[in-house]
Each structure stands twice: as structure tokens, then as C-alpha cells.
N, CA, C and O of each residue as an XYZ file, in Angstrom:
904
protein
N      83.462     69.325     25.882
C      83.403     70.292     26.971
C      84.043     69.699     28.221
O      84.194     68.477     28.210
N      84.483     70.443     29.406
C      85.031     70.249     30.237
C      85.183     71.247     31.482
O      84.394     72.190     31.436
N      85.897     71.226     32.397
C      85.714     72.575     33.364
C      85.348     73.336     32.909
O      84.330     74.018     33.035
N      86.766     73.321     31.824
C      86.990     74.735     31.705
C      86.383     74.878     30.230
O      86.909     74.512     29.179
N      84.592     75.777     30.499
C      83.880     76.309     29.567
C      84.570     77.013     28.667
O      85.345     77.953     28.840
N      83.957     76.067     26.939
C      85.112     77.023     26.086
C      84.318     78.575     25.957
O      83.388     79.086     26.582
N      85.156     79.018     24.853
C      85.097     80.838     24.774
C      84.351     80.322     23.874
O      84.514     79.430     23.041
N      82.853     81.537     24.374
C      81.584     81.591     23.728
C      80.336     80.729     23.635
O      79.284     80.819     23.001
N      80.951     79.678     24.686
C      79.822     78.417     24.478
C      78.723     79.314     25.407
O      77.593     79.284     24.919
N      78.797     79.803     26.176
C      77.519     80.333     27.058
C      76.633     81.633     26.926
O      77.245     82.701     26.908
N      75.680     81.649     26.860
C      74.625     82.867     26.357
C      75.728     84.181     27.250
O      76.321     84.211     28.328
N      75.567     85.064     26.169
C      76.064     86.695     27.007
C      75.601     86.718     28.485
O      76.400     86.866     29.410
N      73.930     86.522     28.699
C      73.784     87.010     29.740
C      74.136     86.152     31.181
O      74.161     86.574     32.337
N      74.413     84.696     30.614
C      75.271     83.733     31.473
C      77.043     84.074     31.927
O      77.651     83.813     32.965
N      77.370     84.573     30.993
C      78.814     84.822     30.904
C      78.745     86.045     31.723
O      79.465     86.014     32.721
N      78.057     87.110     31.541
C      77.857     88.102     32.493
C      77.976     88.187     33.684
O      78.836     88.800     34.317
N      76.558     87.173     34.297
C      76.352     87.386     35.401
C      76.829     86.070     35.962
O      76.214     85.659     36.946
N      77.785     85.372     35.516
C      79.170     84.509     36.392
C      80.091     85.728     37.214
O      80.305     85.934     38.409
N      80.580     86.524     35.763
C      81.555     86.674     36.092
C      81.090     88.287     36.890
O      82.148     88.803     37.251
N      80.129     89.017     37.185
C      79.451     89.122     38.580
C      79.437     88.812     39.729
O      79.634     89.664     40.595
N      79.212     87.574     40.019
C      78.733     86.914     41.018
C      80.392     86.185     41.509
O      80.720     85.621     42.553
N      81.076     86.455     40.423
C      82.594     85.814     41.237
C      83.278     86.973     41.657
O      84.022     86.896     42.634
N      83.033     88.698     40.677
C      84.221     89.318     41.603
C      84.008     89.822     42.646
O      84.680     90.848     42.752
N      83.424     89.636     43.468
C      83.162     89.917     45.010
C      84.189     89.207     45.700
O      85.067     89.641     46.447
N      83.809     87.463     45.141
C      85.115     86.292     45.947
C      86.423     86.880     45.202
O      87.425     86.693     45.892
N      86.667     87.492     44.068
C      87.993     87.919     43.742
C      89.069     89.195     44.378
O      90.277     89.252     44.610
N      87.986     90.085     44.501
C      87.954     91.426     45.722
C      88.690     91.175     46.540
O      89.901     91.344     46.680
N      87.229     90.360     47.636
C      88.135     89.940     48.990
C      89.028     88.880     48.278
O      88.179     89.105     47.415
N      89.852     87.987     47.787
C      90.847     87.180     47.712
C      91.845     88.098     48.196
O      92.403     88.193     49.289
N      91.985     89.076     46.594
C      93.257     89.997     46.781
C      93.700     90.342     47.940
O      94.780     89.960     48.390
N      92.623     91.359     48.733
C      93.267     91.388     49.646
C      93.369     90.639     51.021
O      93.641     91.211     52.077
N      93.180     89.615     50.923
C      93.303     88.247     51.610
C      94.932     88.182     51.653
O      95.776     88.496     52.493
N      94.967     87.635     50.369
C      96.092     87.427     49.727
C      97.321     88.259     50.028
O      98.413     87.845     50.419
N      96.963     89.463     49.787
C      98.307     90.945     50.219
C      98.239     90.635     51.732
O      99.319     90.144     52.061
N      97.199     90.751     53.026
C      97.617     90.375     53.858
C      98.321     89.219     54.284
O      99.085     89.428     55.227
N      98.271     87.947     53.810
C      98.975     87.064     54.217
C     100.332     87.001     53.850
O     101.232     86.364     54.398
N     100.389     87.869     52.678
C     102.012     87.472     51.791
C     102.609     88.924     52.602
O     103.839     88.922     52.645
N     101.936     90.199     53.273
C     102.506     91.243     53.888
C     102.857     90.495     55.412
O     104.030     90.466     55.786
N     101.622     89.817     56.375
C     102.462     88.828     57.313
C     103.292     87.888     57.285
O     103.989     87.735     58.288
N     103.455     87.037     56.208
C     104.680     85.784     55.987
C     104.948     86.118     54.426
O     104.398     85.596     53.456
N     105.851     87.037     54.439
C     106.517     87.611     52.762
C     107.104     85.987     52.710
O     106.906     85.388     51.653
N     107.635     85.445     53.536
C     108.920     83.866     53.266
C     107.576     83.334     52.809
O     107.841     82.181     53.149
N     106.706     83.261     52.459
C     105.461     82.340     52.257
C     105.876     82.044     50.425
O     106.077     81.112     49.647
N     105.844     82.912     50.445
C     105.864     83.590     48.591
C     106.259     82.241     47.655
O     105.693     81.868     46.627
N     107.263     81.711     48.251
C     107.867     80.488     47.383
C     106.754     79.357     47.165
O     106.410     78.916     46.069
N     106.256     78.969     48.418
C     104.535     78.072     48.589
C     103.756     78.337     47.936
O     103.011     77.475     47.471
N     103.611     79.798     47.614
C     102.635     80.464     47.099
C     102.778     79.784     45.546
O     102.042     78.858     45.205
N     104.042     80.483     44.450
C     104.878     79.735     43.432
C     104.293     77.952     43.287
O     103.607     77.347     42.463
N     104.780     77.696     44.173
C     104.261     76.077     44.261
C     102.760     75.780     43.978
O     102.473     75.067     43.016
N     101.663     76.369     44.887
C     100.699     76.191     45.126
C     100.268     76.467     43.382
O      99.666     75.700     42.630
N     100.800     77.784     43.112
C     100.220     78.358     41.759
C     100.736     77.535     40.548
O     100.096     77.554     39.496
N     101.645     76.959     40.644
C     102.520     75.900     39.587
C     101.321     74.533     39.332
O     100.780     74.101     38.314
N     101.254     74.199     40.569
C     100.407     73.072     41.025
C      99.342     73.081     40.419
O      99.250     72.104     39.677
N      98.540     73.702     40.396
C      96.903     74.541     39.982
C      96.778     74.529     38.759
O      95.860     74.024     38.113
N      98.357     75.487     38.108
C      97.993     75.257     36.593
C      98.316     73.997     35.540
O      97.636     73.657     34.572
N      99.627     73.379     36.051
C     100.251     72.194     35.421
C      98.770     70.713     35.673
O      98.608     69.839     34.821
N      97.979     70.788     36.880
C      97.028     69.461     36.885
C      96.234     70.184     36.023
O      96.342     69.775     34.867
N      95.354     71.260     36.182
C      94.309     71.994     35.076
C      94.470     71.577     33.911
O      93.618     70.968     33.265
N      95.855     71.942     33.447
C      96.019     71.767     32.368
C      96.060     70.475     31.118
O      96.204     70.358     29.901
N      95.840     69.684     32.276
C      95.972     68.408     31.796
C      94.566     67.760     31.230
O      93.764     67.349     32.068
N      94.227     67.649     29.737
C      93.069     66.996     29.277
C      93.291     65.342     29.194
O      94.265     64.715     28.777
N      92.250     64.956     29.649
C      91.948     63.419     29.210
C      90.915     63.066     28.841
O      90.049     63.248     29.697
N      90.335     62.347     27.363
C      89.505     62.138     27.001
C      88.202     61.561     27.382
O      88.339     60.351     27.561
N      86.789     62.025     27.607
C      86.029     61.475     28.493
C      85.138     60.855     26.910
O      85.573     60.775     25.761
N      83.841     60.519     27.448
C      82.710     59.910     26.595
C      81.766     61.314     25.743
O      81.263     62.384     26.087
N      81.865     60.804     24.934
C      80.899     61.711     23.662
C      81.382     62.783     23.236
O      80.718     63.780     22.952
N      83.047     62.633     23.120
C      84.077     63.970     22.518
C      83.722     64.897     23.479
O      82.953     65.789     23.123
N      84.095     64.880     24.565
C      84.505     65.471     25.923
C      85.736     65.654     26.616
O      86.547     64.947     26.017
N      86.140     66.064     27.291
C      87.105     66.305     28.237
C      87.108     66.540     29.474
O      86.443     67.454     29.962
N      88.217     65.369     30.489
C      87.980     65.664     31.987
C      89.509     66.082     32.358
O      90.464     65.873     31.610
N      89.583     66.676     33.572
C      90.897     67.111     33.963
C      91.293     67.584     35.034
O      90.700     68.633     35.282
N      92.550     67.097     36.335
C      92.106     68.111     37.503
C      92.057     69.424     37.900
O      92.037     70.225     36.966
N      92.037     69.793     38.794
C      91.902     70.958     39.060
C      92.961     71.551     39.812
O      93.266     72.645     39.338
N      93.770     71.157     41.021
C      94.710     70.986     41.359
C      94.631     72.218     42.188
O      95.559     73.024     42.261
N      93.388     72.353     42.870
C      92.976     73.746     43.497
C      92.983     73.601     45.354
O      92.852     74.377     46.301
N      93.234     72.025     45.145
C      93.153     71.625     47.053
C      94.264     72.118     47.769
O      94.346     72.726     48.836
N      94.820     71.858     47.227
C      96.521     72.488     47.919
C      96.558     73.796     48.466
O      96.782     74.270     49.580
N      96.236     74.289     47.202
C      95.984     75.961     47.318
C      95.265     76.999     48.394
O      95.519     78.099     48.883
N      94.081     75.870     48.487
C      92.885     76.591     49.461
C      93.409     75.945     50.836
O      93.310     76.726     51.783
N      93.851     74.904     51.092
C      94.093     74.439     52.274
C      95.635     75.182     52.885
O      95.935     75.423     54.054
N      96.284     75.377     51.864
C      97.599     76.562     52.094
C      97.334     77.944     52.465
O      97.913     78.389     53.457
N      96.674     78.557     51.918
C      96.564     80.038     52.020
C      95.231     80.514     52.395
O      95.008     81.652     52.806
N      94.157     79.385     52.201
C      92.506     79.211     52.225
C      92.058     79.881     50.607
O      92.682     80.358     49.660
N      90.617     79.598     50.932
C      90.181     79.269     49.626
C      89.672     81.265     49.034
O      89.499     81.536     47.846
N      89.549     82.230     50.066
C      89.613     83.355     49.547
C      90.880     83.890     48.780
O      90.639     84.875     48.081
N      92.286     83.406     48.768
C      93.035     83.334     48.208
C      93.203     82.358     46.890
O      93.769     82.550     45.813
N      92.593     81.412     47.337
C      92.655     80.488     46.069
C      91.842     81.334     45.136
O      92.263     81.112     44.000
N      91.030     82.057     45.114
C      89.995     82.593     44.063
C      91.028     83.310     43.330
O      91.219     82.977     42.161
N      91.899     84.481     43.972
C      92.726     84.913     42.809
C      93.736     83.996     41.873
O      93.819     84.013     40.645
N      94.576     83.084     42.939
C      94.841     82.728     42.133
C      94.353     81.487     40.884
O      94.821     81.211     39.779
N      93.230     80.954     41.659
C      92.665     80.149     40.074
C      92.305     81.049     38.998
O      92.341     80.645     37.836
N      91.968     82.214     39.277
C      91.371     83.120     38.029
C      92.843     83.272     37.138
O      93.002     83.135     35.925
N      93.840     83.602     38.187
C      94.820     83.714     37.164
C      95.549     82.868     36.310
O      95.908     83.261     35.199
N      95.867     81.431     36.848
C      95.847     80.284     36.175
C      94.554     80.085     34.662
O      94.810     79.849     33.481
N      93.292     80.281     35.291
C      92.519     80.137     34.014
C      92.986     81.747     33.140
O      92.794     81.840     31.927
N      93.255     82.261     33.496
C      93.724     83.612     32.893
C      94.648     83.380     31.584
O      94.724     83.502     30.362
N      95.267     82.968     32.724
C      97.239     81.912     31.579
C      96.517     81.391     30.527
O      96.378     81.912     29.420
N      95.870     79.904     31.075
C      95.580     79.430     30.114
C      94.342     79.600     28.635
O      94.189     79.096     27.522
N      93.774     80.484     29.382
C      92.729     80.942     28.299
C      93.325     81.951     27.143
O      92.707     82.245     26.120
N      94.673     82.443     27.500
C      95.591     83.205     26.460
C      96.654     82.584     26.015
O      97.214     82.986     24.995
N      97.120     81.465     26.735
C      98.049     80.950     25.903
C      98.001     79.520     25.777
O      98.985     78.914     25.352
N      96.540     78.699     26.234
C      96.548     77.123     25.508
C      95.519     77.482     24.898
O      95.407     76.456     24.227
N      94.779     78.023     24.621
C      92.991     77.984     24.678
C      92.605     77.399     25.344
O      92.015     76.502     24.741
N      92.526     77.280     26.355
C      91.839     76.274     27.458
C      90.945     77.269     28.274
O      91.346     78.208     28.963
N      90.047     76.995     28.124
C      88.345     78.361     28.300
C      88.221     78.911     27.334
O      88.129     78.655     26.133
N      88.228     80.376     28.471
C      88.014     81.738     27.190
C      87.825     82.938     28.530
O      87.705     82.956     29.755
N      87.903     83.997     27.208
C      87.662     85.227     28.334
C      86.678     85.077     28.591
O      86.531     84.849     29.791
N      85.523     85.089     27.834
C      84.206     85.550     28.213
C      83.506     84.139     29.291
O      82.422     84.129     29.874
N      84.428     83.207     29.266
C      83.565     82.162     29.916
C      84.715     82.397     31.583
O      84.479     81.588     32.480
N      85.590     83.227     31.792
C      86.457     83.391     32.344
C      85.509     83.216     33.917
O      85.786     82.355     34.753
N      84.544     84.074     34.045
C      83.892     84.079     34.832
C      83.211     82.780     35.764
O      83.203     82.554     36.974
N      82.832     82.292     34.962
C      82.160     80.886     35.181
C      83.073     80.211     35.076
O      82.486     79.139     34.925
N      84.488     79.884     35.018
C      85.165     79.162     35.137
C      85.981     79.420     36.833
O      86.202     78.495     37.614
N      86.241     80.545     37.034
C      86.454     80.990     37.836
C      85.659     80.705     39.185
O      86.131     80.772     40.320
N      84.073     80.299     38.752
C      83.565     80.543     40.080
C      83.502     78.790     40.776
O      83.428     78.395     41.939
N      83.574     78.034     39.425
C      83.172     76.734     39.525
C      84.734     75.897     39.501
O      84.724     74.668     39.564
N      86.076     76.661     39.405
C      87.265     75.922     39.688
C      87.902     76.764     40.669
O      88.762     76.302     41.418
N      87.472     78.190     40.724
C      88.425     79.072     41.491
C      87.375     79.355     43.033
O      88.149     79.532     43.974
N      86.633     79.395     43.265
C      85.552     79.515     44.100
C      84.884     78.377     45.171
O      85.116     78.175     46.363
N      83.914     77.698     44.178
C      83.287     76.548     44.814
C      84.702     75.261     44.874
O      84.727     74.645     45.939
N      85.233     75.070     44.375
C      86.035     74.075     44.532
C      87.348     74.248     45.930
O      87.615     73.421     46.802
N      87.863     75.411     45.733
C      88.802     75.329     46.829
C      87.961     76.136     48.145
O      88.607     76.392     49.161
N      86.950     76.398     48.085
C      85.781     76.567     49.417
C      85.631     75.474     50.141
O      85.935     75.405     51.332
N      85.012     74.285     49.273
C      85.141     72.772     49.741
C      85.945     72.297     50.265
O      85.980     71.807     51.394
N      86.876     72.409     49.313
C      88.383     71.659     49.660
C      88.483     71.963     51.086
O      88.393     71.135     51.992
N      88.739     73.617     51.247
C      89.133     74.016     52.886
C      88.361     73.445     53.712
O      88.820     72.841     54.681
N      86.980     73.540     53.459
C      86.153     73.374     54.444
C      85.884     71.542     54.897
O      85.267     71.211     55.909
N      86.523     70.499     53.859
C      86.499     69.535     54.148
C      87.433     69.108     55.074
O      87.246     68.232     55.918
N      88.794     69.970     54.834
C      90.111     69.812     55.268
C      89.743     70.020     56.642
O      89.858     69.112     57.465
N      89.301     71.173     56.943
C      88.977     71.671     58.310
C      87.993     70.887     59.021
O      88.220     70.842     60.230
N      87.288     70.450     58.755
C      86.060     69.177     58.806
C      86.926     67.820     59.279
O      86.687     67.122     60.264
N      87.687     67.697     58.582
C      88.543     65.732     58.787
C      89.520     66.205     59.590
O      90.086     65.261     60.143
N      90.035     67.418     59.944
C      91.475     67.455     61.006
C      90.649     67.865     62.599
O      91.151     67.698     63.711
N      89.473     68.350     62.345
C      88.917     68.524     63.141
C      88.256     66.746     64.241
O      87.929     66.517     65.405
N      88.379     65.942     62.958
C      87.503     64.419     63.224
C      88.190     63.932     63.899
O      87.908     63.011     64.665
N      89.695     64.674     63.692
C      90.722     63.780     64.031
C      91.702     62.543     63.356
O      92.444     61.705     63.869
N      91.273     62.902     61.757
C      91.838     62.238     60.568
C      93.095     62.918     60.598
O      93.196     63.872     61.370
N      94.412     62.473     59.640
C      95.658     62.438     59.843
C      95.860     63.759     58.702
O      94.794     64.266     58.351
N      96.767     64.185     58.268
C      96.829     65.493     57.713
C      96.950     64.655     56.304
O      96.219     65.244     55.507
N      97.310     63.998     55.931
C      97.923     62.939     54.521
C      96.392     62.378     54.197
O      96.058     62.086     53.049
N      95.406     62.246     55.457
C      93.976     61.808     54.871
C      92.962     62.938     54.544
O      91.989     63.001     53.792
N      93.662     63.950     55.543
C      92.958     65.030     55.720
C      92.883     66.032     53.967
O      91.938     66.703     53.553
N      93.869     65.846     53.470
C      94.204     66.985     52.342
C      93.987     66.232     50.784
O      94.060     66.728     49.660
N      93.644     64.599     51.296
C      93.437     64.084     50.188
C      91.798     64.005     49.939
O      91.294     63.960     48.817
N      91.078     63.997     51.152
C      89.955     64.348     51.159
C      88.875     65.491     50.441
O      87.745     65.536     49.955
N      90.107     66.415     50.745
C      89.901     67.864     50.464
C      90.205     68.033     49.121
O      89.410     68.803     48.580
N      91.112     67.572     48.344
C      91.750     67.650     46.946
C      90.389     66.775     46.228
O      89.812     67.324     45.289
N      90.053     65.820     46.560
C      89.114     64.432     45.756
C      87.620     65.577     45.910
O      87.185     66.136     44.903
N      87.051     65.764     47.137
C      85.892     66.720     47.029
C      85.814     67.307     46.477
O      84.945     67.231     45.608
N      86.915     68.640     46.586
C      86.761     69.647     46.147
C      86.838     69.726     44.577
O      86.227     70.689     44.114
N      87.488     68.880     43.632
C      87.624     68.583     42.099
C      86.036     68.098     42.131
O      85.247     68.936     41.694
N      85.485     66.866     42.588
C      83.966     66.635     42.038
C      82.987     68.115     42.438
O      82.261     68.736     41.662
N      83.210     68.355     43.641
C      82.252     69.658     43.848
C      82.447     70.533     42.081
O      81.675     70.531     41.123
N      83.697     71.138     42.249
C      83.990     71.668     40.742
C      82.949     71.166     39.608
O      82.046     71.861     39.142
N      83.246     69.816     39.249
C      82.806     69.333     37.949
C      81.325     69.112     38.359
O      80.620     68.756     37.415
N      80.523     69.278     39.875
C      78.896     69.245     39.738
C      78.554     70.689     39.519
O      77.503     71.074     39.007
N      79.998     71.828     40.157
C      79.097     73.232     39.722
C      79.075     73.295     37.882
O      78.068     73.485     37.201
N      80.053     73.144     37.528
C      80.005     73.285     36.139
C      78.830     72.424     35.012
O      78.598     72.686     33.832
N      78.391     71.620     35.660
C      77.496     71.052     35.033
C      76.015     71.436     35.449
O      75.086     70.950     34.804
N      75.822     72.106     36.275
C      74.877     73.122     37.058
C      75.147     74.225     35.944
O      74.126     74.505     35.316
N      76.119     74.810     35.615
C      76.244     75.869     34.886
C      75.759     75.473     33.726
O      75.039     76.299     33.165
N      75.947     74.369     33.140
C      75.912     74.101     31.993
C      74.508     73.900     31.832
O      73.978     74.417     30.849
N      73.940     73.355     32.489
C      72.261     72.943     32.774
C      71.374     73.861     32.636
O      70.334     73.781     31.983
N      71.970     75.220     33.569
C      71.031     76.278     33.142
C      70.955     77.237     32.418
O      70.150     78.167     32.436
N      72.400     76.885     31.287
C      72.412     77.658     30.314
C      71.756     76.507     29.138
O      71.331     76.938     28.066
N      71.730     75.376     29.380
C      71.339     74.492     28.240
C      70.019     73.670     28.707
O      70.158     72.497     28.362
N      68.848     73.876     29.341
C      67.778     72.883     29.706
C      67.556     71.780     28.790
O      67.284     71.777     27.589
N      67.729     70.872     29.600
C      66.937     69.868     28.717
C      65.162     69.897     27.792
O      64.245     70.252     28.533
N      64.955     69.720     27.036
C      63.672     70.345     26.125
C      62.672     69.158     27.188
O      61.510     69.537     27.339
N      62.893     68.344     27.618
C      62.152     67.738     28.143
C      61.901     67.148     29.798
O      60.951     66.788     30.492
N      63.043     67.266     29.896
C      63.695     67.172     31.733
C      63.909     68.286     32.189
O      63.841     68.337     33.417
N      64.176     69.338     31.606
C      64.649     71.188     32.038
C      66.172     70.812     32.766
O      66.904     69.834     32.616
N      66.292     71.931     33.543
C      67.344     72.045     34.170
C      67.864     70.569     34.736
O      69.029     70.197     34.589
N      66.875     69.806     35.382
C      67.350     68.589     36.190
C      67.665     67.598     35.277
O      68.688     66.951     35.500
N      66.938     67.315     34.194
C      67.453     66.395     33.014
C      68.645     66.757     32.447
O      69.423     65.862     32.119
N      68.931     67.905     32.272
C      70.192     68.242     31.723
C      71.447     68.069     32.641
O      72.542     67.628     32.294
N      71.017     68.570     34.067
C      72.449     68.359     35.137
C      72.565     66.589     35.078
O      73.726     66.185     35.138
N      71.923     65.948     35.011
C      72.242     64.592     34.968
C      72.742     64.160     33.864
O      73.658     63.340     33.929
N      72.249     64.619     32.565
C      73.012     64.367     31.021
C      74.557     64.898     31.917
O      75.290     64.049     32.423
N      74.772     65.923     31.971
C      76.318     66.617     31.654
C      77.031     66.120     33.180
O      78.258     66.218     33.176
N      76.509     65.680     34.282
C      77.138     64.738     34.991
C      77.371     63.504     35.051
O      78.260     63.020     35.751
N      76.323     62.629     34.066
C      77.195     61.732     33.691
C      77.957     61.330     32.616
O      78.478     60.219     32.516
N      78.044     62.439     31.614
C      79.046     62.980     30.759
C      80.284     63.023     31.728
O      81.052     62.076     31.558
N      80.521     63.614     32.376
C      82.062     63.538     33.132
C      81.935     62.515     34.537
O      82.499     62.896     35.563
N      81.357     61.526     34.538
C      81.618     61.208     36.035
C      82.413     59.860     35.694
O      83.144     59.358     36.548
N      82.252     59.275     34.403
C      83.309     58.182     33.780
C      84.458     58.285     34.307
O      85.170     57.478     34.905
N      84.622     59.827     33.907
C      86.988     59.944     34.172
C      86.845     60.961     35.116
O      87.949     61.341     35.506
N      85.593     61.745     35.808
C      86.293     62.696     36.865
C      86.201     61.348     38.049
O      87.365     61.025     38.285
N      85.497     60.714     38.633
C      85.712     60.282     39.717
C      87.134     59.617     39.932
O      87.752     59.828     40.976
N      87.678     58.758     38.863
C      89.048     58.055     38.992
C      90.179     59.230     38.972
O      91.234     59.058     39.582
N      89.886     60.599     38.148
C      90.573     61.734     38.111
C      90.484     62.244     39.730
O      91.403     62.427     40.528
N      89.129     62.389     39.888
C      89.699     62.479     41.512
C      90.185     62.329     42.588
O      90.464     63.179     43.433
N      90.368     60.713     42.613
C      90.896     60.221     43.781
C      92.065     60.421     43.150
O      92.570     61.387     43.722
N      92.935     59.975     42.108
C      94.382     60.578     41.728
C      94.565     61.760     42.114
O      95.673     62.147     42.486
N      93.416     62.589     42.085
C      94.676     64.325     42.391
C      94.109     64.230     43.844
O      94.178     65.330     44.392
N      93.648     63.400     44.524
C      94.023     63.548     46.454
C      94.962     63.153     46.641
O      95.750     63.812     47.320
N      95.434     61.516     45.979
C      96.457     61.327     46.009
C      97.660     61.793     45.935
O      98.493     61.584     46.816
N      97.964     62.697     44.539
C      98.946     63.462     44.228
C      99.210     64.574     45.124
O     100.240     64.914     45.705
N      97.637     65.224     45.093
C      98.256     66.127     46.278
C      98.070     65.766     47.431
O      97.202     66.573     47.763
N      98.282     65.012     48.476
C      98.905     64.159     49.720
C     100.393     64.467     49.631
O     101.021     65.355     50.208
N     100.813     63.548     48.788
C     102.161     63.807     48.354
C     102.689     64.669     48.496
O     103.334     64.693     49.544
N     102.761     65.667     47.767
C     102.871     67.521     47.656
C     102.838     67.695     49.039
O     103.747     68.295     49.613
N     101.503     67.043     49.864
C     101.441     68.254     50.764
C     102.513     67.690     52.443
O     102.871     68.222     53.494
N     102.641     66.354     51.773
C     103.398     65.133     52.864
C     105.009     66.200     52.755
O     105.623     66.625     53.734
N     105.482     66.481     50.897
C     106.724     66.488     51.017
C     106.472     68.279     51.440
O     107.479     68.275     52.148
N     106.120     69.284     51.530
C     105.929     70.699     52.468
C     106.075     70.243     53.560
O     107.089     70.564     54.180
N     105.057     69.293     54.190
C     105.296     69.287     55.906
C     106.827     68.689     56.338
O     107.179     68.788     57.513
N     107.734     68.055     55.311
C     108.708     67.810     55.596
C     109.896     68.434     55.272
O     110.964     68.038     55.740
N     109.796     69.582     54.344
C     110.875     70.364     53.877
C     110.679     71.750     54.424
O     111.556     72.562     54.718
N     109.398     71.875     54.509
C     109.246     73.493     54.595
C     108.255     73.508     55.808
O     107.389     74.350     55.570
N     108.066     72.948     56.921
C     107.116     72.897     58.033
C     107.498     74.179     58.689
O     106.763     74.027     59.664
N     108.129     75.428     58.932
C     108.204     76.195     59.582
C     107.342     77.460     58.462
O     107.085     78.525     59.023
N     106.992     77.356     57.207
C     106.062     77.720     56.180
C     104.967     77.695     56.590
O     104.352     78.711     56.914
N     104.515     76.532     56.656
C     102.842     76.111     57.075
C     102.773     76.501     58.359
O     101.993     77.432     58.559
N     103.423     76.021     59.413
C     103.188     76.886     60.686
C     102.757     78.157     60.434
O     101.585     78.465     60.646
N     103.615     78.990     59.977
C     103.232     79.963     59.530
C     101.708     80.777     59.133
O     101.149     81.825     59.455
N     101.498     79.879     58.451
C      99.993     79.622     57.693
C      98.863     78.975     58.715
O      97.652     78.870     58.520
N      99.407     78.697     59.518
C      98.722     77.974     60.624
C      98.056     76.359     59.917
O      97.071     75.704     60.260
N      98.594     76.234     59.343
C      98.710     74.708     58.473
C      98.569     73.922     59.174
O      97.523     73.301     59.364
N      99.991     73.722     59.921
C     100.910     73.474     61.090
C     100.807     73.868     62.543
O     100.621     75.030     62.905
N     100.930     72.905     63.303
C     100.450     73.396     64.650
C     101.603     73.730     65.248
O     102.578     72.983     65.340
N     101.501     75.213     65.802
C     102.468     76.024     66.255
C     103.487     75.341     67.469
O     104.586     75.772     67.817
N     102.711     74.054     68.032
C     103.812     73.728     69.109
C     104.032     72.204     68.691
O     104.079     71.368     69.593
N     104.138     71.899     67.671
C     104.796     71.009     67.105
C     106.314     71.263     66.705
O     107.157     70.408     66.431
N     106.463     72.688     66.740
C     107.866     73.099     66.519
C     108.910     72.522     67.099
O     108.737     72.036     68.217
N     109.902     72.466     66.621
C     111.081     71.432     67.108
C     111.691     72.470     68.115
O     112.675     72.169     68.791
């Protein structure tokens, strides 16, 4: 197991009421989303990027302990670009892709994947980002911060998910979130600081190719303009 809950591992009425409780954040995304791409249409290409980004790290399995799987998420970029009500559509659609054409999830777990890679994770992310630029941390510390959080936030909601669809017979819910977190905390923590890293990078080479983009986005501070 891994983020991304396979198809059918979770009781009906779990799979249900995920994917409930996420389309509200999917709702407002959309039209989050149509407004920002109707104020900066030139955005669209970032957008491409951001969404490339999201699915190519996701997609990536690496073997954890007890025939498991860890992997990033690649959702920091995204939420700190467009914010994280936008990130919700597009992580759903990334897990969308891949749940039809790697098997990687499933429909029915679509929901709960959605809320715990597309939701809680790039919520964090923003809100850390906005948190460290606010401290007065540098934008290269600021977004790697946000990328490293926001992937562990991810992999503690999903193991929360997993907990209360699976109690431990003897610990309940809390014995079990600790089984299935330290099931992934072997390869997500070193997985995490790599995808702050990576995306630093990403977000170092935007502020240098495409900085009149992020301005845009208010990324970028409007009188930094040349």
C-alpha cells in the first residue's frame, strides 16, 4: 500500500464518504481555477508544468518495508503556484490519469486519494509557504519547506485513513495509525526532503525564466519588476 489507496481496498462506506467530503474542495477548485486561468490565460503553460510535475513525481514507486510502497507527491509546486483550491482539481485529475492508465489507486478509492494528496497536502504546502515568506525565509527555503511538509502531511492523512478503515484489534484506531506510519516513514521522510529539494529547483528555474508568470500569480512581488 501506498498514497495512493488501491481500487477496493476500503469498505464502500469509507470510499463513499471520502469522496463526499472532497467534492466541496473540488467545486470550489474549479472555479478557482477558471478564475485565475480567465485573469492570467498566459498562466496556462505553468499550469501544464505544475500538472506534469504532480503526475511524473506521483508516479514514481519505491519500495518501502513489508511489500509496501512510498512515492512523492509533487503537489507543492502546484498549491504554492495557483494555491491549494486549485491544486484539488488538479491532483484529482492526475490521480484520475493514473488510476486509468497505470493502476495506480482506483476509482472507488479516487476519493480518498484525492483528499489526502489533492487536498490536505497542497493546503499545507501553501500554508507553510505563506508561513516561512512571511518569517522572512528566502523563496528557495520557502517552497522547499512547503514541498517536504506538505508530502509527510499527505502520507499522515492516508494512514489516518487507513486506521479508520482498519483498527487495530487491540490498539484501535491509534495502534493502527502508528503500525501504517511507521510502515512508510522508512522511505517517505528521505522521499521528502528530495521532493523539497527537487521542487526548489523547479521553482528557482520559473523565478528565472518566467518571473513575469508568478508576478502574475502574485508568487512574485509586483515591484520587483525590472
Amino acid at each position: 500500500m501506498h498514497v495512493h489507496i488501491m481500487e477496493g481496498y476500503l469498505p464502500l462506506s469509507h470510499a463513499v464518504g471520502w469522496s463526499v467530503v472532497s467534492a466541496p474542495f473540488v467545486i470550489h477548485g474549479i472555479r478557482s481555477l477558471q478564475k485565475k486561468l480567465r485573469e492570467n490565460p498566459e498562466t496556462k503553460i505553468i499550469l501544464g508544468v505544475a500538472g506534469a510535475f504532480t503526475f511524473v513525481l506521483s508516479a514514481l514507486k519505491l519500495p518501502s518495508v513489508t511489500g509496501s510502497c512510498s512515492h512523492p507527491t509533487g503537489t507543492g509546486l502546484g498549491a504554492v503556484l495557483f494555491g491549494p483550491a486549485s491544486m484539488s482539481v488538479l491532483g484529482m485529475v492526475v490521480l484520475l490519469f493514473q488510476s486509468l492508465l497505470l493502476a495506480h489507486g482506483g476509482l472507488t478509492t479516487l476519493g480518498a486519494n484525492t483528499f489526502s494528496m489533492a487536498i490536505v497536502g497542497p493546503f499545507v504546502a501553501c500554508g507553510v509557504y505563506r508561513a516561512a515568506t512571511k518569517a522572512g525565509l528566502s523563496g528557495g527555503i520557502s517552497i522547499f519547506l512547503a514541498a517536504a511538509l506538505g508530502d509527510l502531511m499527505t502520507y499522515i492523512t492516508t494512514s489516518a485513513q487507513l486506521a479508520l478503515a482498519f483498527p487495530d484489534p487491540v490498539g484501535g484506531f491509534t495502534g493502527s495509525l502508528i503500525k501504517f506510519g511507521a510502515i512508510f516513514a522508512f522511505t517517505q521522510i528521505p522521499l521528502a526532503v528530495s521532493e523539497g529539494l527537487l521542487t526548489a529547483l523547479v521553482f528557482n528555474a520559473l523565478c528565472k525564466y518566467s518571473p513575469g508568470e508568478l508576478r502574475d500569480l502574485n508568487v512574485l512581488k509586483k515591484e520587483m519588476r525590472a
